[in-house]
C-alpha positions in Angstrom: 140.6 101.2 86.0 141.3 102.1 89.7 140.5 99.3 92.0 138.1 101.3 93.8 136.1 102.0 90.9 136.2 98.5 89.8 134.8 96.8 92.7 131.8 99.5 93.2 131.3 98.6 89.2 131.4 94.9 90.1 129.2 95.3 93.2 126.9 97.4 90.5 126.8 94.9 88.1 126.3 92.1 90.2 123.8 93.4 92.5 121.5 96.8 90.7 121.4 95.5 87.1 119.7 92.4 87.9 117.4 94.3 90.6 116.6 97.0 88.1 115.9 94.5 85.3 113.4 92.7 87.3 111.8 95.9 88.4 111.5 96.8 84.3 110.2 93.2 83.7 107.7 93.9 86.3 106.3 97.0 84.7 106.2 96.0 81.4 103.9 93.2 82.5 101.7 94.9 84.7 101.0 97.6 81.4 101.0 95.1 79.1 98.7 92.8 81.3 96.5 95.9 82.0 96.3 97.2 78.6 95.2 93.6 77.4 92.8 93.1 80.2 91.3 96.5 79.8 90.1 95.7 76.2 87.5 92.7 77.8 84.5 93.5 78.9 82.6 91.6 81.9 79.3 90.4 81.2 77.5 91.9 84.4 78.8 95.0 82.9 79.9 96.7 85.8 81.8 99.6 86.3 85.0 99.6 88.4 83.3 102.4 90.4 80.2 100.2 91.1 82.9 97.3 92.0 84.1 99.0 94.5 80.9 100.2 96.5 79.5 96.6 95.6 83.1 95.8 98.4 82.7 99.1 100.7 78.7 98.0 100.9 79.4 93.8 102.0 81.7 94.9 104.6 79.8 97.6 105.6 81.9 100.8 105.4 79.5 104.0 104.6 81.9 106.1 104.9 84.3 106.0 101.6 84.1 108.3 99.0 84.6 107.0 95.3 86.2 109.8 93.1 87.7 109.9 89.7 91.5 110.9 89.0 93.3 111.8 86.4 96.1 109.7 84.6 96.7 106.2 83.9 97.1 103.6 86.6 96.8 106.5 89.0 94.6 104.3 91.1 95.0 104.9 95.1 93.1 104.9 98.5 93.5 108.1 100.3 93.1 107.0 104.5 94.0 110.7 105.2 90.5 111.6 103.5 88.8 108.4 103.1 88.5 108.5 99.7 88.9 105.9 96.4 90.4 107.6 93.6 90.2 105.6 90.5 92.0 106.5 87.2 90.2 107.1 84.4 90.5 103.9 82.8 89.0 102.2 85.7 86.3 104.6 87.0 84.0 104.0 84.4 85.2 101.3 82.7 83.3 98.3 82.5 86.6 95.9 82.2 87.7 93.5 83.5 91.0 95.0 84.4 89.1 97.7 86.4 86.7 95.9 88.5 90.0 94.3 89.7 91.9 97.3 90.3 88.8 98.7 91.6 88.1 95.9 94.4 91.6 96.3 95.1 91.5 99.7 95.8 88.9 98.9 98.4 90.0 95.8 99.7 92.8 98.6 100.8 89.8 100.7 102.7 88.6 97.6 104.3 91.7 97.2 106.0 91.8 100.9 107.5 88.5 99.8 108.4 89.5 96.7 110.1 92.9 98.3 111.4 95.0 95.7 109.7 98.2 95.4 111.6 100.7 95.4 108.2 99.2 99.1 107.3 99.7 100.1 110.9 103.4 99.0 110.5 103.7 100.7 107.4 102.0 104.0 108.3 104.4 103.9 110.9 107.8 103.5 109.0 106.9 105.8 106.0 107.7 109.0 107.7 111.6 107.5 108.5 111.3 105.8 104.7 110.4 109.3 103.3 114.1 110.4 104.8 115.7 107.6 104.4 115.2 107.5 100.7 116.2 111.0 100.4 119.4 111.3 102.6 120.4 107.8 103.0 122.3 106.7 100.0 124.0 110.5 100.4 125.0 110.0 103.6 126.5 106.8 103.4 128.3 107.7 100.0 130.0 110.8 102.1 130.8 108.7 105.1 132.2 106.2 103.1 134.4 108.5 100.9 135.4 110.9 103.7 136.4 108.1 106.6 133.6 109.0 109.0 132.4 105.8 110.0 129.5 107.4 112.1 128.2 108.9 109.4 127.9 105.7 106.6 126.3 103.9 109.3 123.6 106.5 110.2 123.2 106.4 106.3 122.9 102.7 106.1 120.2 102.7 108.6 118.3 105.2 107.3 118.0 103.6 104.0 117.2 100.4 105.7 113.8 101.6 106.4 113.4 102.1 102.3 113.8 98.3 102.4 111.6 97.9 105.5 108.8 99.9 103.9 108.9 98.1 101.4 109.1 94.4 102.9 105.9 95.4 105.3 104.2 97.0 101.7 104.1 92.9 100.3 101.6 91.7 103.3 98.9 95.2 102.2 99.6 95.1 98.5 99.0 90.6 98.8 96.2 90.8 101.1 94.3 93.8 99.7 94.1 92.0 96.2 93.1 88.8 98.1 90.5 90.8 99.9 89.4 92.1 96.2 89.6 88.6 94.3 87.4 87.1 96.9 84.6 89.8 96.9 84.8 89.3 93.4 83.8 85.9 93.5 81.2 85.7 96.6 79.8 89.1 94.9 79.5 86.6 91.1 80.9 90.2 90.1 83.0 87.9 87.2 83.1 84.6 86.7 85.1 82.0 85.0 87.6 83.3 82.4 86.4 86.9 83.2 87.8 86.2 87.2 91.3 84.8 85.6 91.8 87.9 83.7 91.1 90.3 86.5 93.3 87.8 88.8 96.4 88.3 86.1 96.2 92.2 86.4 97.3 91.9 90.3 98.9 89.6 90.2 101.4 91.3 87.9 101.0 94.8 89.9 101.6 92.9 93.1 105.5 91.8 91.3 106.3 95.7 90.9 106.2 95.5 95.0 108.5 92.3 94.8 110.5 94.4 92.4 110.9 97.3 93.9 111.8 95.4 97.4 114.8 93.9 95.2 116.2 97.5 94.0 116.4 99.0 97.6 118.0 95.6 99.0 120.5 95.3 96.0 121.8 99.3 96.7 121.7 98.3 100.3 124.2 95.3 100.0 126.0 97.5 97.5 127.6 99.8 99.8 127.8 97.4 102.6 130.3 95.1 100.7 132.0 98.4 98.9 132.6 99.7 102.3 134.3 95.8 103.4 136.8 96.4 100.5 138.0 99.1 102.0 
């Protein structure tokens, strides 16, 4: 095997494998946790809908729409129209698994609300993420390949703000569920073992973030040490 192709496989092996594993790990338990959490009911027999007005209504926001949405785990705030979409799963399920999610959703509307300075950062890097993530990896592979120095560089950068985005995503995806877990409990929404089980559902979606963080560093140092071997 060429050299070259050796040390980008090495690089590869080392670095993205391990990355990507974790990031399969990391789905596999949030769906698994889900799935199991969604099968237990909570006693106060609330919907996730109702969980998250019970959240909108203590900190006073009057201004959120709560909407269904299609598909599994499809569960988002929209800031752009102020609206809680909840999959259908969660919406009206009574679960425990989708109060969670639910809560979480709106822990994310309290901070618009509340002009939370991670989401500000974030907001602000997704629009140089968006390209980065499209023409970064491209660009750096071309520059690296065709000599032009400038031009892996301008790549590198560009993808770094993948990474960024992702790194200023931990602080909204960790304090949003925080924000849910503790409406949850000054709200006596669930209790006990029913708390624990909603607790274990973000806890595992908040390591897909964590994963995802590791993919986009690992491709980063990739090509950074292929290009010293040069």
């Amino acid at each position: 095997m060429p050299y070259y192709l050796y040390s980008m496989d090495i690089y590869y092996l080392l670095l993205v494998v391990p990355a990507f594993i974790l990031s399969l790990v990391a789905q596999f338990k949030v769906k698994s946790t889900y799935n199991k959490m969604s099968a237990i009911r909570n006693s106060r027999n609330i919907t996730g809908a109702q969980a998250a007005a019970r959240v909108l209504y203590e900190h006073g926001i009057t201004n959120v729409r709560i909407e269904p949405v299609g598909g599994k785990l499809s569960d988002h705030y929209d800031p752009r129209t102020n609206v809680i979409r909840l999959s259908e799963g969660v919406y009206n399920s009574t679960s425990v698994a989708a109060v969670g999610i639910a809560c979480h959703e709106a822990g994310h509307a309290v901070q618009h609300a509340q002009s939370y300075v991670p989401i500000k950062l974030r907001n602000m890097v997704l629009p140089v993420c968006n390209l980065g993530s499209t023409l970064g990896i491209p660009l750096a592979i071309i520059g690296l390949f065709m000599g032009f120095d400038f031009l892996f560089w301008i790549g590198i950068i560009l993808y770094s703000f993948v990474a960024v985005f992702q790194l200023v995503t931990l602080p909204v995806e960790f304090n949003a569920s925080k924000r849910a877990l503790t409406a949850i409990e000054n709200t006596g929404m669930l209790a006990g073992d029913e708390y624990n089980s909603a607790k274990k559902v973000l806890t595992a979606a908040a390591m897909t973030y964590v994963a995802a963080l590791a993919v986009s560093i690992a491709n980063l140092l990739r090509i950074i040490l292929r290009s010293r071997r040069d």
